[in-house]
N, C-alpha and C positions, 0 to 999 in steps of 0.2 A: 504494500500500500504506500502511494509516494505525499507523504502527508504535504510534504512542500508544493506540490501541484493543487492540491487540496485550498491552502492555504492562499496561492496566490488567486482562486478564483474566490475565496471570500472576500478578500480585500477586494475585490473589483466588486463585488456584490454587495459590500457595506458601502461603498464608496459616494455613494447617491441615494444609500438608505433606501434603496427600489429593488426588490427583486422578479424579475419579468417573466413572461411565462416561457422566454428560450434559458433566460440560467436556469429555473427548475428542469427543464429537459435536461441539462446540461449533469444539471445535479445528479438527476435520478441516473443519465446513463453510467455517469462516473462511478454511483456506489455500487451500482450493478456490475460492474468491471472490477472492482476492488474491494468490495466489502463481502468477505465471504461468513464473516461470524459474528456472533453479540458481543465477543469482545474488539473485533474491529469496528463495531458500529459505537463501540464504549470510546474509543479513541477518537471516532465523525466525531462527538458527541462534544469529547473535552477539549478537540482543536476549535469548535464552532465558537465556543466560551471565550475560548482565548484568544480569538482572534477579537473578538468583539469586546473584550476588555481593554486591548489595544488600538482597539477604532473609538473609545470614547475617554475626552480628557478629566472628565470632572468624577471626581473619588466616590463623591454618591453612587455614580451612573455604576463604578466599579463592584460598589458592595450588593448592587442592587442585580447585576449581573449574578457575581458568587453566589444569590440567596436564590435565584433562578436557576443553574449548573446543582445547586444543591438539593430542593428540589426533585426537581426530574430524577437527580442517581436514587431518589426514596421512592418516588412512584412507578420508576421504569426502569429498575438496576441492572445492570450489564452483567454477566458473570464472570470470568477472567479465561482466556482458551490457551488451546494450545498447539505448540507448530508440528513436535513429535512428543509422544506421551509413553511412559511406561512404568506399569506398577506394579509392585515386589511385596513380598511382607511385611516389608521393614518401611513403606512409605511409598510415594509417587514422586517420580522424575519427568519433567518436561523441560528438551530441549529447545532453542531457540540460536538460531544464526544468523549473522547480519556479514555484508551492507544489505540491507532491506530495513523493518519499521518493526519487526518479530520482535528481539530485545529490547525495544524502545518503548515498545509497545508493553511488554509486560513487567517493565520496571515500573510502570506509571499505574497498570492495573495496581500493583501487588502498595503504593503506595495508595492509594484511592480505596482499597478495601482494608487497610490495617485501621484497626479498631487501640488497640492501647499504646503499642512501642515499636520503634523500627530506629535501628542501631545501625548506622552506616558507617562504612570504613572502603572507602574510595580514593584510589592513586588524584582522579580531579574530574571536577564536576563544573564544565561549562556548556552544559545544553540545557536551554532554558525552558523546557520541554517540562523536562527531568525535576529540574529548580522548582517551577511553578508546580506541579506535584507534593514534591516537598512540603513548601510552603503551605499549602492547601495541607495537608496531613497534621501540621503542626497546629494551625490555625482552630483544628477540629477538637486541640486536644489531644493528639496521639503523643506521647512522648519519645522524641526523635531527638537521638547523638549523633553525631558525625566524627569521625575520626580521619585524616587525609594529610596530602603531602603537602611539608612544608614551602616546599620550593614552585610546587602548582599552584598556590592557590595567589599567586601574585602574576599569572598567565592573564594572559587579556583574553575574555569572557568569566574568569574564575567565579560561582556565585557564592562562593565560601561566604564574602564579607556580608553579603547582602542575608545568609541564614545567623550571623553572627547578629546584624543589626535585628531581626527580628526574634532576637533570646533563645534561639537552638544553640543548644551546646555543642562549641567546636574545640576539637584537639589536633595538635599538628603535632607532626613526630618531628623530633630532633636527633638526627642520623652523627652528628659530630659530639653531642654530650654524650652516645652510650659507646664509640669506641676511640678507641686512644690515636688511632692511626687515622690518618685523612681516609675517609670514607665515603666517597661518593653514593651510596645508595639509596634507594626512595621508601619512604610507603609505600610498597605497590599492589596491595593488596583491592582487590575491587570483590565488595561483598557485601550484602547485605543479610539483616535479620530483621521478620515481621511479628509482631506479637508471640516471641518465645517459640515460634513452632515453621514458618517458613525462612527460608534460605535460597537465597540469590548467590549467584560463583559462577565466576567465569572471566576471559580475557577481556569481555566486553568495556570498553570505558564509557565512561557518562558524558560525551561526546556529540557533538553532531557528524563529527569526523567517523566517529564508530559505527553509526549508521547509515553513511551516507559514502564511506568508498572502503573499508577496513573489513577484511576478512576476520569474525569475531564469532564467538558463544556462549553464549549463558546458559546455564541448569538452573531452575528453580525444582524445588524439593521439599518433601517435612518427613524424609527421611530425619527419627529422632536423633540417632548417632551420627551423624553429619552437623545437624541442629546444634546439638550439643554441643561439639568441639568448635566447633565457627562461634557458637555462644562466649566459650572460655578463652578463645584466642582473642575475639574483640573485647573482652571484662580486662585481659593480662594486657593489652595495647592501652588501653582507657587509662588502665591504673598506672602505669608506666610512664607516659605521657605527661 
């Protein structure tokens, strides 16, 4: 699904506040070509938002927006899909590949349906995609950590500052106070945890570049022994930090 084709016909369609009966054509044939699931229709759903948050300057227009996008996910909720699926005793695995909108797409489900905590520990997060997720998870009340590299989050798009300013807790690693020797190496851990029981892993970065030309993967899982150890490794980084 090429969200950014997506996108650039919204903005022509907010553009005049008019939508005519050849964009609906337009519209319909488009989802028809690309929306094959409820969780791709979850993702029409949150880019229409977003766009429309960014076509209006006044902060009311904004909340009044979020309380509409909020809304809708209660009376018509998406359920989260998946690209390849497989389930074992021990839990469920669903993989996901990019360049395409698969892992993009189910970083943003898997924040939009966490209900208490999501602990992220990401090499760097400039896809504003992603951000605005975030944000929106935090906003609700879910209680979200971030854990990430020191030397990323001063990259141009980084939206570290920006979850900083709105009171998510952030931790940067400091790769020169834990060894004695010049040591070039990062955080580079890219993983997430959703309310104690899902698990995001994989190459993927929180990127636009990772979806849009990067050969990448992500597992989501609740396998519990997986859970668990990605649990302990982000608790031993946190307290380390």
């Amino acid at each position: 699904m090429n969200i950014a084709e997506l996108e650039s016909f919204l903005h022509a369609a907010l553009f005049d506040r008019t939508i005519t009966g050849s964009e609906r054509e337009a519209l319909a044939a488009w989802l028809a070509l690309h929306v094959k699931s409820d969780h791709d229709r979850g993702v029409v759903r949150h880019t229409v938002f977003d766009v429309a948050r960014r076509a209006v300057a006044d902060p009311d227009s904004h909340q009044l927006i979020d309380c509409l996008e909020t809304l809708l996910k209660v009376i018509v909720p998406i359920q989260p899909g998946a690209t390849v699926e497989r389930r074992a005793t021990s839990g469920a695995e669903r993989v996901y590949f990019a360049p395409g909108e698969a892992c993009l797409s189910q970083i943003i489900s898997r924040f939009h349906y966490a209900r208490k905590s999501a602990d992220v520990c990401v090499y760097t997060i400039t896809d504003n995609r992603i951000s605005r997720a975030i944000l929106e998870a935090h906003q609700r009340g879910v209680k979200v950590r971030i854990i990430t590299d020191s030397d990323k989050m001063s990259d141009a798009g980084s939206d570290i500052r920006e979850f900083e300013a709105a009171g998510i807790p952030v931790k940067f690693d400091d790769v020169h106070r834990y060894h004695a020797t010049s040591h070039n190496g990062h955080m580079h851990h890219k993983f997430a945890l959703f309310d104690g029981v899902h698990l995001l892993n994989g190459s993927y970065n929180w990127t636009r570049g990772a979806a849009e030309i990067n050969y990448e993967n992500l597992v989501d899982t609740d396998d519990p022994t997986l859970v668990a150890a990605f649990t302990t490794e982000f608790s031993r980084l946190w307290n380390k930090f």
